[in-house]
mmCIF file of the N, C-alpha and C atoms, coordinates in Angstrom:
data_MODEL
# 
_entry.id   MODEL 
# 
loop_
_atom_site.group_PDB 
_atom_site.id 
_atom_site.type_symbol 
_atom_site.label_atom_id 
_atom_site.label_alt_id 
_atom_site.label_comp_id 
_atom_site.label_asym_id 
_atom_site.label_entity_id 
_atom_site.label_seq_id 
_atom_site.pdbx_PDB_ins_code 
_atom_site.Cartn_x 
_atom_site.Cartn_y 
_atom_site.Cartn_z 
_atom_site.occupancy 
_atom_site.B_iso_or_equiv 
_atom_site.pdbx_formal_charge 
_atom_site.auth_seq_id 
_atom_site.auth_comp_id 
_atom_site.auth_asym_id 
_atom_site.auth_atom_id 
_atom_site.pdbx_PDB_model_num 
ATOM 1   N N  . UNK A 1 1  ? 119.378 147.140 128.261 1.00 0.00 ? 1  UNK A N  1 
ATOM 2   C CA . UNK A 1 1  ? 118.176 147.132 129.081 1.00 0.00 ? 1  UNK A CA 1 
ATOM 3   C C  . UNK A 1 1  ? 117.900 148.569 129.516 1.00 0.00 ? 1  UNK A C  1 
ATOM 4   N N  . UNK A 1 2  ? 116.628 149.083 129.205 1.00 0.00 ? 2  UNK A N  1 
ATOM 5   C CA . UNK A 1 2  ? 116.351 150.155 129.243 1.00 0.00 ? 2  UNK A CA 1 
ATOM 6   C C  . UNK A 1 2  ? 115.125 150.697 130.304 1.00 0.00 ? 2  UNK A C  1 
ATOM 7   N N  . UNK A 1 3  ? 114.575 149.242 130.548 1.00 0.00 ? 3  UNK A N  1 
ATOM 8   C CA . UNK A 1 3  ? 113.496 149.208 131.758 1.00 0.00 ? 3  UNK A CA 1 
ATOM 9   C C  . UNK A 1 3  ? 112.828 147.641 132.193 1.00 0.00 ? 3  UNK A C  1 
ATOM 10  N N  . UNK A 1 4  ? 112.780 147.803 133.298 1.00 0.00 ? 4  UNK A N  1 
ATOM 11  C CA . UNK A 1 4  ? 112.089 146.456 134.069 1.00 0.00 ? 4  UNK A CA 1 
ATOM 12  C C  . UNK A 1 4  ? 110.740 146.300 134.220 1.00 0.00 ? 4  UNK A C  1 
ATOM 13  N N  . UNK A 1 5  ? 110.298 145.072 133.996 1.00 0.00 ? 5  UNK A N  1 
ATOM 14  C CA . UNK A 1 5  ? 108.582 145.160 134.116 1.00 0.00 ? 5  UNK A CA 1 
ATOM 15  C C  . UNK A 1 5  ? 108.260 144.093 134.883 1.00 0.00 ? 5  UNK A C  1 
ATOM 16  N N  . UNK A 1 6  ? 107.504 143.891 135.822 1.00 0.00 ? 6  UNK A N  1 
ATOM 17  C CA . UNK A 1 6  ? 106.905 143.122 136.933 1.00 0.00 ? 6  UNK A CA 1 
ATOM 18  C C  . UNK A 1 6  ? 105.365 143.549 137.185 1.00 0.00 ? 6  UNK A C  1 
ATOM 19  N N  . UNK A 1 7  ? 104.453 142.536 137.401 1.00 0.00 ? 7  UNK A N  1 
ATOM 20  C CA . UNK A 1 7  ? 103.221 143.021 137.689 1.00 0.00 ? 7  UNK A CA 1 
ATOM 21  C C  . UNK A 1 7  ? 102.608 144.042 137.467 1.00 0.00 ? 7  UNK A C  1 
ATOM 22  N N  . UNK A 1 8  ? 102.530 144.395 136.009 1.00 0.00 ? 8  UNK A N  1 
ATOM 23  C CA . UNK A 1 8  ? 102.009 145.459 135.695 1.00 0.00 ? 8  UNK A CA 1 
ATOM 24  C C  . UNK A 1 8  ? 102.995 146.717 136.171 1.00 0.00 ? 8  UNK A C  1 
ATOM 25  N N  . UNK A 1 9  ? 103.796 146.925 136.620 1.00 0.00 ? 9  UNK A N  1 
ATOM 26  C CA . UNK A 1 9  ? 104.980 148.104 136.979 1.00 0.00 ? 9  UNK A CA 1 
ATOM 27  C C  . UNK A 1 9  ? 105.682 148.105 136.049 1.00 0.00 ? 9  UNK A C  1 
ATOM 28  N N  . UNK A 1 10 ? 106.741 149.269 135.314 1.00 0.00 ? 10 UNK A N  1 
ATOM 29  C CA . UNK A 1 10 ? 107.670 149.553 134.751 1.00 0.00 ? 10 UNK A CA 1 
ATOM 30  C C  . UNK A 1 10 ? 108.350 149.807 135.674 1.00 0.00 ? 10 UNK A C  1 
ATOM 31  N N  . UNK A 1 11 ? 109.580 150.025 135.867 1.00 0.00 ? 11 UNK A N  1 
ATOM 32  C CA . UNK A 1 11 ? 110.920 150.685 136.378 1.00 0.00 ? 11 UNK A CA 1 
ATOM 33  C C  . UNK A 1 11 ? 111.921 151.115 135.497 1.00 0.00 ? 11 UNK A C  1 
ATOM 34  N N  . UNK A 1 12 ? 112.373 152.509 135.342 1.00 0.00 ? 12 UNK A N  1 
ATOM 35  C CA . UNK A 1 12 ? 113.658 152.279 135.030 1.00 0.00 ? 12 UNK A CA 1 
ATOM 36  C C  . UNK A 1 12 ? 115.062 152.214 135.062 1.00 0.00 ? 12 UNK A C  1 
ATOM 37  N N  . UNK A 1 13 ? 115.837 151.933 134.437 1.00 0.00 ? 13 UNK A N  1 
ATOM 38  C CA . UNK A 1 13 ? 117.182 151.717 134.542 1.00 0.00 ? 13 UNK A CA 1 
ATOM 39  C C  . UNK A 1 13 ? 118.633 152.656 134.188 1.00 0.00 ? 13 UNK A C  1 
ATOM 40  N N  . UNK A 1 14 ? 119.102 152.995 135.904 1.00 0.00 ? 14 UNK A N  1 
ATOM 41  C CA . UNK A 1 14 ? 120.474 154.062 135.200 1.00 0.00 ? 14 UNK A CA 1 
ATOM 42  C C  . UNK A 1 14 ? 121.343 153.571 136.005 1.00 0.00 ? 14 UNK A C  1 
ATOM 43  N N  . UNK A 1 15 ? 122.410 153.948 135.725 1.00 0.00 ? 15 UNK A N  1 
ATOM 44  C CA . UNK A 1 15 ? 123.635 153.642 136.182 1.00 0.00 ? 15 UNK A CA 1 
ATOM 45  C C  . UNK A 1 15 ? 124.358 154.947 137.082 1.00 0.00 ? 15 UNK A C  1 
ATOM 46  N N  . UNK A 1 16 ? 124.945 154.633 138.169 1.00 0.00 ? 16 UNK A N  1 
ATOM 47  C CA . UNK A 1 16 ? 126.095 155.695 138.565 1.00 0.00 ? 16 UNK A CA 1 
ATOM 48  C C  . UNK A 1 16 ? 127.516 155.540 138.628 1.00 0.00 ? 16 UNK A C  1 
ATOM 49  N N  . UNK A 1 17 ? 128.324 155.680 137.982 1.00 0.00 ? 17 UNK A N  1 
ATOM 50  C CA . UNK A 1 17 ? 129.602 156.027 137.441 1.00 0.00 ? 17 UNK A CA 1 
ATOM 51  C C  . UNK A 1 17 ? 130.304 155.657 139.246 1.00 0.00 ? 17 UNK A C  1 
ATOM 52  N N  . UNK A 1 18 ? 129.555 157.371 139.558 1.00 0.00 ? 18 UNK A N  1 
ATOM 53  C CA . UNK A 1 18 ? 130.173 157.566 141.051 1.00 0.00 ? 18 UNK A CA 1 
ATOM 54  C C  . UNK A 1 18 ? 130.137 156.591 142.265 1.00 0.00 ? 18 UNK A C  1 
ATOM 55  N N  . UNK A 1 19 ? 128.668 155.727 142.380 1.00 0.00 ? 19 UNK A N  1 
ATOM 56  C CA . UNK A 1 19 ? 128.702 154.569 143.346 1.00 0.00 ? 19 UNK A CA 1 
ATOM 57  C C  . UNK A 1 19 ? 128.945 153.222 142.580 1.00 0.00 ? 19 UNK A C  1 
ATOM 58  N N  . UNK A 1 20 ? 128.849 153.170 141.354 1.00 0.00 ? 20 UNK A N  1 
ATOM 59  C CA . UNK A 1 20 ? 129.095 151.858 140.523 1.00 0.00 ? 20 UNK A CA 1 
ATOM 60  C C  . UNK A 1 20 ? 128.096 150.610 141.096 1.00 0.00 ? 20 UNK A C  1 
ATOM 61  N N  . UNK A 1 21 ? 126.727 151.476 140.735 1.00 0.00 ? 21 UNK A N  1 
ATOM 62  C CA . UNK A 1 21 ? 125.690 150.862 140.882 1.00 0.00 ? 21 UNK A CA 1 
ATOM 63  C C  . UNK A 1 21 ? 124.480 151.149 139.971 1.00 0.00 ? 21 UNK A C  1 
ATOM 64  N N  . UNK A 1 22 ? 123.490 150.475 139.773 1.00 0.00 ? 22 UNK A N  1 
ATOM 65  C CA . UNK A 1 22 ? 122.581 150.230 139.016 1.00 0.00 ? 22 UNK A CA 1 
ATOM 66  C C  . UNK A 1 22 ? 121.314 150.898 140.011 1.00 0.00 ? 22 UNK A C  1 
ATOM 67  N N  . UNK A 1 23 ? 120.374 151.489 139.665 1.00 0.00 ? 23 UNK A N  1 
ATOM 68  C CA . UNK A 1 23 ? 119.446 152.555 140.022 1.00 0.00 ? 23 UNK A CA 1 
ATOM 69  C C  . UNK A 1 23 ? 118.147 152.585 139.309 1.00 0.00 ? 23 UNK A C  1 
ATOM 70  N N  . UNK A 1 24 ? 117.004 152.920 140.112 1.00 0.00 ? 24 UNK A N  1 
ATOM 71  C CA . UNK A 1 24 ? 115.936 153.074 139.242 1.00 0.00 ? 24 UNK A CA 1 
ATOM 72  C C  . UNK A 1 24 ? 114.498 153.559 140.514 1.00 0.00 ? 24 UNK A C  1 
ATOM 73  N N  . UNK A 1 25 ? 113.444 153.426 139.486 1.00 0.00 ? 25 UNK A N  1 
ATOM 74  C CA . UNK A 1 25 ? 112.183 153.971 140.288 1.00 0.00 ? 25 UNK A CA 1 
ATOM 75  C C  . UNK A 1 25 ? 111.063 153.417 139.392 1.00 0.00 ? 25 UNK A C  1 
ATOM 76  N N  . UNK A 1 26 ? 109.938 152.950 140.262 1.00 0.00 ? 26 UNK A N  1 
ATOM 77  C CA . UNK A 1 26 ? 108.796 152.683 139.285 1.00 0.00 ? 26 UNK A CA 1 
ATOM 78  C C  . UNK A 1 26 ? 108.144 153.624 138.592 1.00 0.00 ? 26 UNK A C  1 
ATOM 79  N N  . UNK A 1 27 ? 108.082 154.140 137.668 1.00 0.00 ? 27 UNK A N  1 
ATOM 80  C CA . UNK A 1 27 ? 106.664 154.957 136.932 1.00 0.00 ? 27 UNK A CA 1 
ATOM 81  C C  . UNK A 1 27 ? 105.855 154.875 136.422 1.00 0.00 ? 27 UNK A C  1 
ATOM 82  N N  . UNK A 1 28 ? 104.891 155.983 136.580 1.00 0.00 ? 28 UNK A N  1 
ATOM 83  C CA . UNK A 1 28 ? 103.600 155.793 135.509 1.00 0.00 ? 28 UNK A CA 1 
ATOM 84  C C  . UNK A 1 28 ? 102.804 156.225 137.455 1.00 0.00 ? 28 UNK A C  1 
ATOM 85  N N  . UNK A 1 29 ? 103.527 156.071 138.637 1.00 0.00 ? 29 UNK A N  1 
ATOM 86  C CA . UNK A 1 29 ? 102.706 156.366 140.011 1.00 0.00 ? 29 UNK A CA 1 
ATOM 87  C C  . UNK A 1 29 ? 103.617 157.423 140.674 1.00 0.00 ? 29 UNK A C  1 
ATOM 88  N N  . UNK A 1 30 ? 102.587 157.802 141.339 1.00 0.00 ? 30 UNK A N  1 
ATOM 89  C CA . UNK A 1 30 ? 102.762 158.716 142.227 1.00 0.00 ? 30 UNK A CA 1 
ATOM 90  C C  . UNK A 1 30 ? 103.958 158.357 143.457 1.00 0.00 ? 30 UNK A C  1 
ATOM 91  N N  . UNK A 1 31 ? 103.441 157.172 144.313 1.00 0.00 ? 31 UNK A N  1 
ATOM 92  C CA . UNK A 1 31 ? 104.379 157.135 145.349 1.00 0.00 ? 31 UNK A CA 1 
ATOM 93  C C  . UNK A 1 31 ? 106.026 156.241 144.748 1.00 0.00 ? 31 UNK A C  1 
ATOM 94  N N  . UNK A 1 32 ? 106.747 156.558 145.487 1.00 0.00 ? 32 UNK A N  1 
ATOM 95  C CA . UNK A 1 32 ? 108.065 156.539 145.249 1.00 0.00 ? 32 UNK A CA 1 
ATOM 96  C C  . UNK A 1 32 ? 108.406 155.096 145.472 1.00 0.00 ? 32 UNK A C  1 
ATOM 97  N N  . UNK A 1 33 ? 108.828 154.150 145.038 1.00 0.00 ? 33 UNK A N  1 
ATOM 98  C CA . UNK A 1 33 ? 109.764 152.626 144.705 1.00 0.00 ? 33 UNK A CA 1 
ATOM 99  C C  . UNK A 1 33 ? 110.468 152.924 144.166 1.00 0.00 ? 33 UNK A C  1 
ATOM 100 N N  . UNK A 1 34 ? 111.681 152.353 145.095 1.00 0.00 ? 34 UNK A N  1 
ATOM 101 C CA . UNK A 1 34 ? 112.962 152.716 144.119 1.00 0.00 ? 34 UNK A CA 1 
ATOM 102 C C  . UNK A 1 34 ? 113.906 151.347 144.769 1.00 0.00 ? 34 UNK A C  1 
ATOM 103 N N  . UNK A 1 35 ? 114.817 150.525 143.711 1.00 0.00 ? 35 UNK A N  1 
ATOM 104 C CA . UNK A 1 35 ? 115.529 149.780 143.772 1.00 0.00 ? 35 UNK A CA 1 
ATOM 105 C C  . UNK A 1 35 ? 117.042 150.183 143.457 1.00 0.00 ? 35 UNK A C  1 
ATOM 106 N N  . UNK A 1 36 ? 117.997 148.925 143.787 1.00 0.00 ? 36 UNK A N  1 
ATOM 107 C CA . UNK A 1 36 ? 119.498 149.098 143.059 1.00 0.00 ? 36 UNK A CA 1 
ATOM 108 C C  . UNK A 1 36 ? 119.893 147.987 143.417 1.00 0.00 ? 36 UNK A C  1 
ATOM 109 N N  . UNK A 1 37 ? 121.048 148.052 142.926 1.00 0.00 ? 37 UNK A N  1 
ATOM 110 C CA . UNK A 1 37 ? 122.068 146.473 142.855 1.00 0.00 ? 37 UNK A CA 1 
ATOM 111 C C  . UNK A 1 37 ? 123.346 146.931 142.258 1.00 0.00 ? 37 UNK A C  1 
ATOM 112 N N  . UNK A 1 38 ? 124.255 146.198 142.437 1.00 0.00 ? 38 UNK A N  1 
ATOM 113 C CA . UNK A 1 38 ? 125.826 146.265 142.378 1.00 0.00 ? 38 UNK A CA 1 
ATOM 114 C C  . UNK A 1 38 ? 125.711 145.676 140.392 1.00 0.00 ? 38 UNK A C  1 
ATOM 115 N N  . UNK A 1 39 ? 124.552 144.982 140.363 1.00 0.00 ? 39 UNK A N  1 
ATOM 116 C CA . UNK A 1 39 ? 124.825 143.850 138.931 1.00 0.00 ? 39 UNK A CA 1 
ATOM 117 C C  . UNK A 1 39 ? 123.185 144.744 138.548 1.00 0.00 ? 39 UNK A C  1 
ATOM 118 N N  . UNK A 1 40 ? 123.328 143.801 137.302 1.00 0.00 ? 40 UNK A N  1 
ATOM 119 C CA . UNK A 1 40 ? 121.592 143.853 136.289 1.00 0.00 ? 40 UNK A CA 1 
ATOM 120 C C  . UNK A 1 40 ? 120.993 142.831 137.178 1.00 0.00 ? 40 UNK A C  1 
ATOM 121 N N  . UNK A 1 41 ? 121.603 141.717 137.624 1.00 0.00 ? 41 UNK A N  1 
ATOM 122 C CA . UNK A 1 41 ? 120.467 140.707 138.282 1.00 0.00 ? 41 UNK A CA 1 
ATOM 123 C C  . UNK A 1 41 ? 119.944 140.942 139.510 1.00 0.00 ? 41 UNK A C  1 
ATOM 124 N N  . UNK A 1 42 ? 121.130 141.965 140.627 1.00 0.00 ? 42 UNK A N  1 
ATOM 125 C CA . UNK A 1 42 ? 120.628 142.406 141.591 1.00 0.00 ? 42 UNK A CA 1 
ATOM 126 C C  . UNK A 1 42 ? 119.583 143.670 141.646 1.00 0.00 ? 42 UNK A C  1 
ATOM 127 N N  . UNK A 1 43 ? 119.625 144.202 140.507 1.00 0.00 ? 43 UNK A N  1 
ATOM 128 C CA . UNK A 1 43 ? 118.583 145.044 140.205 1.00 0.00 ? 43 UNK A CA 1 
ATOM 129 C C  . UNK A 1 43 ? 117.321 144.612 140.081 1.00 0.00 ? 43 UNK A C  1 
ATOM 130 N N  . UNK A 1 44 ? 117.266 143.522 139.087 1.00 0.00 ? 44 UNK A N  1 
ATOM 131 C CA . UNK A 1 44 ? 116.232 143.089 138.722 1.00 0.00 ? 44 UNK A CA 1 
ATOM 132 C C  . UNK A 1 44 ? 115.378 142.463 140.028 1.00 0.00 ? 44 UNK A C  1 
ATOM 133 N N  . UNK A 1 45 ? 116.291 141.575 140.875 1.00 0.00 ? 45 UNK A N  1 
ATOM 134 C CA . UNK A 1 45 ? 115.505 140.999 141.963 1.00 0.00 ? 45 UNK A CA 1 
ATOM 135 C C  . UNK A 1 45 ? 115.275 142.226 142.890 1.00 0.00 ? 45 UNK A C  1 
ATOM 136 N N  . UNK A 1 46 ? 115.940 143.202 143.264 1.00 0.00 ? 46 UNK A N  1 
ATOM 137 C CA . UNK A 1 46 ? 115.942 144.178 144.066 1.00 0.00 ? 46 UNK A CA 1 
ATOM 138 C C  . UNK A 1 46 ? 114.089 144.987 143.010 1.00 0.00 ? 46 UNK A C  1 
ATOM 139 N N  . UNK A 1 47 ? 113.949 145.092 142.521 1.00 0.00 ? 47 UNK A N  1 
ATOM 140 C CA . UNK A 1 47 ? 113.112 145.626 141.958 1.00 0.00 ? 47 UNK A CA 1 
ATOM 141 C C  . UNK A 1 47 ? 111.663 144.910 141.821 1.00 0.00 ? 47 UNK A C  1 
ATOM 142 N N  . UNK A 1 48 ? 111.726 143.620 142.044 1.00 0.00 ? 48 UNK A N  1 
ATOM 143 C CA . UNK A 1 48 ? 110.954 142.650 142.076 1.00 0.00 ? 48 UNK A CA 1 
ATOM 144 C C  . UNK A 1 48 ? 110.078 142.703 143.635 1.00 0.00 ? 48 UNK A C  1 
ATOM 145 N N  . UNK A 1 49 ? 111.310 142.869 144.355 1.00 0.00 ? 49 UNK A N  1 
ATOM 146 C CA . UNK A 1 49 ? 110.804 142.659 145.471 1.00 0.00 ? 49 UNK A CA 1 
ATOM 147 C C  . UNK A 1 49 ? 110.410 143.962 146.194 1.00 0.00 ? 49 UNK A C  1 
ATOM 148 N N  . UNK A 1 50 ? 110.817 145.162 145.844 1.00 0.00 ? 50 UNK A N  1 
ATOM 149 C CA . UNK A 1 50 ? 110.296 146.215 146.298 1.00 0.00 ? 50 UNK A CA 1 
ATOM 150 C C  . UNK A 1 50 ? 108.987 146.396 145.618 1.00 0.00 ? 50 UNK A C  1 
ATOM 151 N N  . UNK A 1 51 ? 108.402 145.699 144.426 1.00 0.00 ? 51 UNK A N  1 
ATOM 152 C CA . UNK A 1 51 ? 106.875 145.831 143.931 1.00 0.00 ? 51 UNK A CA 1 
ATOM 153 C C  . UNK A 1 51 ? 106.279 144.762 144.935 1.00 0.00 ? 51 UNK A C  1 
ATOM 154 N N  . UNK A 1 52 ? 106.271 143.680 144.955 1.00 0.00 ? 52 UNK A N  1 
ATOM 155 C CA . UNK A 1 52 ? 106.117 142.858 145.932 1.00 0.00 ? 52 UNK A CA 1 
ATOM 156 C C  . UNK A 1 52 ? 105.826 143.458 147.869 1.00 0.00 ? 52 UNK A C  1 
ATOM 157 N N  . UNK A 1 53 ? 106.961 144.160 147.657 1.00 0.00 ? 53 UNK A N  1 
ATOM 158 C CA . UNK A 1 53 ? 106.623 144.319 149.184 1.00 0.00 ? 53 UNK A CA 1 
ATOM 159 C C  . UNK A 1 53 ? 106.032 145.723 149.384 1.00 0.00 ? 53 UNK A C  1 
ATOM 160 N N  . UNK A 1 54 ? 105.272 146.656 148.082 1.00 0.00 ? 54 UNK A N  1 
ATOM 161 C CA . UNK A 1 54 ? 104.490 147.818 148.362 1.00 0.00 ? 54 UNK A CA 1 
ATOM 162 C C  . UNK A 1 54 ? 103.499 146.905 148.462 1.00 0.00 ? 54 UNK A C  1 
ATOM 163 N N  . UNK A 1 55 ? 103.047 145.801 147.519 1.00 0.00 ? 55 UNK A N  1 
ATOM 164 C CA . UNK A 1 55 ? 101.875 145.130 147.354 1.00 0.00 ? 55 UNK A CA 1 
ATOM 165 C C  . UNK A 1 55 ? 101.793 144.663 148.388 1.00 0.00 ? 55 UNK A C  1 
ATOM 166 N N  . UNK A 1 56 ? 102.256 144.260 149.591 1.00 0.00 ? 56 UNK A N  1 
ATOM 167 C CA . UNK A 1 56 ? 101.979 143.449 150.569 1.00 0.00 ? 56 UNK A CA 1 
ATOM 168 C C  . UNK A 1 56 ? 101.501 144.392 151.658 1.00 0.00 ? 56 UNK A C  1 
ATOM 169 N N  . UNK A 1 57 ? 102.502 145.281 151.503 1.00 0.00 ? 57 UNK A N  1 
ATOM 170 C CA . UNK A 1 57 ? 101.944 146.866 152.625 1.00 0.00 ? 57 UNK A CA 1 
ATOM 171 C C  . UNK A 1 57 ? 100.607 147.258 152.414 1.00 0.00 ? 57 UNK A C  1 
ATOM 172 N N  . UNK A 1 58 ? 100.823 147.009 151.012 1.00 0.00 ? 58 UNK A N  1 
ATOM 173 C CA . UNK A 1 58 ? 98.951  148.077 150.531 1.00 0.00 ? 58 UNK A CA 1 
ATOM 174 C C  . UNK A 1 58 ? 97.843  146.918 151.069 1.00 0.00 ? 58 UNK A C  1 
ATOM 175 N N  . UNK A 1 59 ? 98.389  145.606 151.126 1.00 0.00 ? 59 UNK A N  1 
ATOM 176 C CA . UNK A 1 59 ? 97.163  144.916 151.653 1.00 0.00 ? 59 UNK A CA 1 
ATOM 177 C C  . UNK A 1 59 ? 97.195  144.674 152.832 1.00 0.00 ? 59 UNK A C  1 
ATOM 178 N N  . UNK A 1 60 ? 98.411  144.541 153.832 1.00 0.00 ? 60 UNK A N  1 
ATOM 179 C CA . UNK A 1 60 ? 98.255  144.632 155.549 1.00 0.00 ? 60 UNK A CA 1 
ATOM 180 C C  . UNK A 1 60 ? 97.544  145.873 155.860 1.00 0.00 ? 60 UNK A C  1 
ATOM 181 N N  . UNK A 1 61 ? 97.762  147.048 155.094 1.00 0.00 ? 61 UNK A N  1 
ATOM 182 C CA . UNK A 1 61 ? 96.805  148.129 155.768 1.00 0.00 ? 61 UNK A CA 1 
ATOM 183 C C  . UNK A 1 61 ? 95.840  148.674 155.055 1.00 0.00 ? 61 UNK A C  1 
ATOM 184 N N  . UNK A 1 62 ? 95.293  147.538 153.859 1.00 0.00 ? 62 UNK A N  1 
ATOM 185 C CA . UNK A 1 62 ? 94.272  147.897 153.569 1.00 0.00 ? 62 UNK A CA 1 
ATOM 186 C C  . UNK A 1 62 ? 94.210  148.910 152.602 1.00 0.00 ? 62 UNK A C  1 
ATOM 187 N N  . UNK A 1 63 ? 94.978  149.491 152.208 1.00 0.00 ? 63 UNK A N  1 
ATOM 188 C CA . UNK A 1 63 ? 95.052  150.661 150.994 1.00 0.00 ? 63 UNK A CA 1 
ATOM 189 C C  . UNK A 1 63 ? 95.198  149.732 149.381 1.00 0.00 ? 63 UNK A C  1 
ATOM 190 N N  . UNK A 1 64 ? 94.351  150.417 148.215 1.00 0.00 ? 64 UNK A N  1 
ATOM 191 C CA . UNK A 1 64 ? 94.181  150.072 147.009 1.00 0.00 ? 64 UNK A CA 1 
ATOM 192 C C  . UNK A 1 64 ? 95.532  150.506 146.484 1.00 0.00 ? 64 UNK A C  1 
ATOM 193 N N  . UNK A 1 65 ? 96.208  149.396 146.116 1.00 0.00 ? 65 UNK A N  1 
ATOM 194 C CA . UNK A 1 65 ? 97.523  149.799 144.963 1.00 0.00 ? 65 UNK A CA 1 
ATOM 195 C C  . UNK A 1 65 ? 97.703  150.744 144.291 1.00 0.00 ? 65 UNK A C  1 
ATOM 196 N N  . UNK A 1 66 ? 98.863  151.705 144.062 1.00 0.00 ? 66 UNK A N  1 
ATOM 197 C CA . UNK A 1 66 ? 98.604  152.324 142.830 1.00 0.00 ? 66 UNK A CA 1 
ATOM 198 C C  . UNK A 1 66 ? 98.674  151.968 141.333 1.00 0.00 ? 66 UNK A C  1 
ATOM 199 N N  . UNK A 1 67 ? 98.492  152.081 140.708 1.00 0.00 ? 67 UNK A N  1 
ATOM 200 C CA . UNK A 1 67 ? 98.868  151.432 139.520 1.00 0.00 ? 67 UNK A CA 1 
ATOM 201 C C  . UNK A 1 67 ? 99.431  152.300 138.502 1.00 0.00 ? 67 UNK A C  1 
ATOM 202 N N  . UNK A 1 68 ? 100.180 151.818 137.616 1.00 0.00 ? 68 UNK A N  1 
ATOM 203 C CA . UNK A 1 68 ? 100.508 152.533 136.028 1.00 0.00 ? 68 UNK A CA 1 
ATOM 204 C C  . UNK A 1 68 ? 99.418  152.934 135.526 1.00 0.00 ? 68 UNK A C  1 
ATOM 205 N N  . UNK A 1 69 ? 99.706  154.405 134.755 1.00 0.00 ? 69 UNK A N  1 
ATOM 206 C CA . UNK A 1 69 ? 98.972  154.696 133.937 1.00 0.00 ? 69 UNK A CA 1 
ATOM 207 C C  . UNK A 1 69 ? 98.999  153.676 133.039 1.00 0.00 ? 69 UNK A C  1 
ATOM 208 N N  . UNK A 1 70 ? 100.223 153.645 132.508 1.00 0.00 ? 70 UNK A N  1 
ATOM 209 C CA . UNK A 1 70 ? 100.048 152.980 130.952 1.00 0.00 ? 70 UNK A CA 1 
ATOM 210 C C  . UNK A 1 70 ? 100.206 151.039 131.430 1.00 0.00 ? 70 UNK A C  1 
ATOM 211 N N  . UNK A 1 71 ? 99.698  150.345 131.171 1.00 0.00 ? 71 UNK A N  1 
ATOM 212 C CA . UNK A 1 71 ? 99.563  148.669 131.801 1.00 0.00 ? 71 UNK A CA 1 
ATOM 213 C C  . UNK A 1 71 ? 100.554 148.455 131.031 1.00 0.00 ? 71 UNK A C  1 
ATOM 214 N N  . UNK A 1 72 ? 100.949 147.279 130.951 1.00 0.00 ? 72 UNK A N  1 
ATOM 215 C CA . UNK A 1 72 ? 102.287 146.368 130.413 1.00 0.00 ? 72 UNK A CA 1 
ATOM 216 C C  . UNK A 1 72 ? 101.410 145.560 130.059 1.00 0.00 ? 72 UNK A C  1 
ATOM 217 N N  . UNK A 1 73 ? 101.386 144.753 128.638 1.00 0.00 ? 73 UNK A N  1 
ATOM 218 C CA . UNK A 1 73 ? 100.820 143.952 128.028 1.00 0.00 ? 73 UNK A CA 1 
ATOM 219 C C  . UNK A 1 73 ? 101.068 142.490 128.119 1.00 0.00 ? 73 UNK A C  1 
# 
């Protein structure tokens, strides 16, 4: 697994040796989401829900999402 996709977001996927954890960040935007997890599944939900909960911020205060350049098909 080389990257995560949710609602039109990519993220991707690295590992650290040193905390023995799973790591990543959305791209293709400007502002910063970033997830982790001990496993691939805690990543995956950890990553789920940090797109989820920018999306919920951007609509309590009213700001337009950012989005990917490139869309997920």
């Amino acid at each position: 697994m080389k990257e995560l996709a949710y609602k039109d977001y990519i993220g991707n996927v690295e590992y650290s040796p040193e905390d023995k954890c799973f790591f990543g960040k959305v791209q293709g935007i400007p502002s910063l989401i970033s997830y982790e997890g001990q496993t691939l599944e805690e990543l995956e939900a950890d990553f789920r829900d940090s797109i989820d909960y920018y999306l919920e911020l951007c609509a309590e205060k009213h700001y337009t999402p950012e989005r990917p350049e490139a869309v997920v098909a």
